[in-house]
C-alpha positions, 0 to 999 in steps of 0.5 A: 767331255769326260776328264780322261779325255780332257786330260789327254788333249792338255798332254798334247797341246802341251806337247805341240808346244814343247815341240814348237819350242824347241824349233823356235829356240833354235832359231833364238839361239842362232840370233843370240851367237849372231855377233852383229846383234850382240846378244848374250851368247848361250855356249857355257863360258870358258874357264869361268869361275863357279859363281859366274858359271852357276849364274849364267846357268841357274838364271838364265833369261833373268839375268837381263832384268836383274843386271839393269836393276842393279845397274840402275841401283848403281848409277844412282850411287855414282850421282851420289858420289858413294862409289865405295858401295858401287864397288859390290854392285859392280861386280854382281853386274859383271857376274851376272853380264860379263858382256855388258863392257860399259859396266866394266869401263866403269868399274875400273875407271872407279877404282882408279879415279875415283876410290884411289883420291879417296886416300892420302897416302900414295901406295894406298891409292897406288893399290886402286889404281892396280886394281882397275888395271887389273879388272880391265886386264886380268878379267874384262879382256878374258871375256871380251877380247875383241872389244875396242873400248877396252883395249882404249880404256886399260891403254888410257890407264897407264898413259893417262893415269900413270903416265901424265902428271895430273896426280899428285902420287904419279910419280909414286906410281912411276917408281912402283911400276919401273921398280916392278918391271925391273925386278922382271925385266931386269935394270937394262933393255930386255932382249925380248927375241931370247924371251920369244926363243925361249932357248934358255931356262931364264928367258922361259922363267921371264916370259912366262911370268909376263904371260901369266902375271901380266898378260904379256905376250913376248912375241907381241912385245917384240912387235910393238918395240920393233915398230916403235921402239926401242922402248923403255919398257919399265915406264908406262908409255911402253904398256899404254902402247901395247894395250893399243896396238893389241886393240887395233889389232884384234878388235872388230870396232870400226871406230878405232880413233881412241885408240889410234890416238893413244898410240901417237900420245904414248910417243910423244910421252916418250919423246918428252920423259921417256928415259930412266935417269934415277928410279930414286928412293921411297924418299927421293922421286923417280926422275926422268928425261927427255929420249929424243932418239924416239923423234924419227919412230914418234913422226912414223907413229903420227903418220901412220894413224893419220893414215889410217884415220877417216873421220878426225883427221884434223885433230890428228894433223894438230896434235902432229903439227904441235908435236913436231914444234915440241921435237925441234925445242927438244933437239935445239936444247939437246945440242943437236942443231942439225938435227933441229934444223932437218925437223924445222924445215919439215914442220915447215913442208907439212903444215906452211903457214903454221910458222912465219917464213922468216923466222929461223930455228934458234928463234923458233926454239927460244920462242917455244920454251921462254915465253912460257915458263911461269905455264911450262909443263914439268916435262918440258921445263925438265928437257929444257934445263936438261939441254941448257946444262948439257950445253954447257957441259960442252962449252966447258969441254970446248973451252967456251967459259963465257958460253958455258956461264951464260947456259948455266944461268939461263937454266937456272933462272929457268928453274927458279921460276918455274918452281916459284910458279909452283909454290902450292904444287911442288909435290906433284909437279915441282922439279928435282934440286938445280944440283941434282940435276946439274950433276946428273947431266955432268954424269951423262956426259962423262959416262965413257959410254954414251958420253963425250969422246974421251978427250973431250971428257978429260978437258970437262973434268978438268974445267970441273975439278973432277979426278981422272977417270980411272982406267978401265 
């Protein structure tokens, strides 16, 4: 066969295979934007940044290996405890797989857990904490919008890491975030329908920096506080909230559990603290309180998700049945003792046997909040003195003296050993001066607004020593 020849059969066998290519490709690229396999998609990304773009193109196919090489590499690292270097690996990672979702979770959870305990110094971790907000939010949910563990996961940031108490700079993080929302928001409740509208040139400047900078939608946030609120949206449990009921919304997962469960977790943050009483100082913490009014929407949020809910019911039924014990504590110390009573007899109905037929309200909240002092959680330790004091704000105004003394007391022996229980803890967990929150709630009950009837007010200033309150 002479090399012409030779030569021209190599064309068209290499031409046969071309073809066979690109039928076989096809076929490829069709199972690759199947979304039930799950497979890198091959439409060029929307709005990508040049890097990500260049290698989605340039590497094709080996993108693939090179990720896992990396994320080997990586894991390696996170056994090693060096997740500073991880930080670098990660985002190649994310570079390279933008729909690899795990790499992402686990490059926010690093910098919001892992590297900010790395520091002291509670705005040096406030920073990584913000910055595994802001991968998850900003980057992460741009790519994959329809991923459920995201959605769970930038929720469990701000309910978990922001909301809970189990950091020691939670309450910087508090005040850094309420002092953000309100130089957005403003210091009182948002009408988030005129941000929807958007008639006026003000609510157009708010609503855009809430979609640009935070990627808030005004009309979601309208939804989630219609059906939940209304929330104090310049606290955490408000955003946890609106992270989940977006995920439960847009997500194609069927197990949706996680975020069902923060959802009804977030409510009952906001039941416990989820009213402003001071955004304090650098020097003097936030301090909030306890927002009862929230009970009724709380219980509609438990049963919805129980409804919904298929597989884990059970553990959604415990965490209600134990909420429902928390929201008769929280009335009965409040003074609102018909209220107590309604909800007591509704944990009753719901869950018989969980409480002894016999035992009446005031033994179920006294129960509840004195047997366990040395072991109460600063939430609840706060609502308890917060009602005490309030109780005896009324007996004074109601001329009960002896009353009056014997709540005052109990409160402060409550707040005595509380924070003798936490001599080691009391940066992170201890409670604000018995003063300064006795005055606090003073204030509250003579505010002519949310307070006590004017002539009630008069006669508790007067048990006091208080000036009259000057005319309005």
């Amino acid at each position: 066969m002479s090399g012409r020849v030779y030569k021209g059969l190599l064309v068209l066998v290499a031409g046969g295979l071309l073809v066979a290519a690109g039928h076989v490709q096809e076929a490829l690229n069709r199972q690759r934007a199947d979304p039930q396999l799950g497979l890198t998609r091959v439409a060029p990304l929307e709005n990508a940044p040049p890097v990500l773009a260049f290698t989605t193109v340039a590497l094709g196919g080996f993108r693939g290996l090179i990720a896992n090489a990396l994320w080997l590499r990586a894991s390696d690292l996170q056994e090693q405890g060096k997740y500073f270097e991880m930080v670098q690996l990660a985002d190649w990672i994310t570079k390279l797989q933008p729909h690899f979702v795990q790499v992402w979770i686990v490059q926010a959870w690093n910098m919001a857990y892992n590297i900010s305990v790395k520091f002291s110094d509670p705005a040096d971790r406030w920073r990584w904490v913000q910055k595994g907000i802001e991968l998850l939010r900003d980057q992460a949910l741009r790519y994959n919008p329809n991923e459920a563990l995201l959605y769970r996961e930038l929720a469990w940031f701000f309910q978990h890491k922001m909301g809970y108490n189990l950091d020691d700079a939670h309450l910087f993080y508090k005040r850094a975030w309420a002092v953000e929302m309100t130089e957005v928001l403003g210091p009182y409740r948002t009408n988030l329908a005129a941000l929807v509208a958007g008639q006026t040139e003000e609510a157009r400047r708010i609503a855009n920096q809430l979609r640009q900078r935070y990627k808030l939608d005004p009309a979601v946030m309208l939804e989630v506080d219609q059906a939940y609120g209304p929330l104090e949206w310049r606290l955490p449990e408000a955003h946890a909230l609106y992270w989940a009921w977006l995920g439960l919304q847009r997500s194609t997962s069927k197990d949706k559990r996680f975020l069902r469960r923060v959802v009804y977790q977030s409510m009952k943050q906001c039941v416990e603290h989820g009213r402003i009483i001071t955004l304090g100082t650098n020097a003097v913490p936030v301090e909030f309180g306890p927002d009862v009014d929230k009970i009724e929407k709380a219980n509609l949020a438990f049963e919805q998700m129980i409804a919904e809910e298929k597989e884990t019911v059970d553990s959604f039924k415990r965490a209600h049945r134990n909420f429902l014990g928390t929201a008769v504590y929280l009335l009965w110390i409040n003074n609102r003792p018909s209220q107590a009573e309604a909800w007591f007899r509704y944990l009753k109905q719901q869950y018989p046997g969980e409480v002894p037929a016999e035992m009446t309200v005031d033994e179920f909240a006294i129960q509840t909040y004195v047997g366990d002092v040395s072991e109460m959680r600063q939430d609840r330790a706060r609502a308890i003195i917060e009602g005490l004091l309030g109780r005896y704000c009324l007996d004074l105004a109601l001329g009960e003296e002896d009353a009056a003394v014997g709540h005052h007391l109990l409160a402060r022996r409550i707040w005595e050993s509380y924070q003798a229980a936490r001599q080691r803890q009391k940066g992170r967990l201890g409670l604000a001066p018995f003063e300064t929150i006795r005055d606090n709630v003073i204030q509250r009950y003579l505010d002519p607004q949310t307070g006590l009837r004017p002539e009630l007010a008069a006669r508790l200033r007067a048990a006091l020593n208080l000036a009259p309150a000057q005319p309005r």
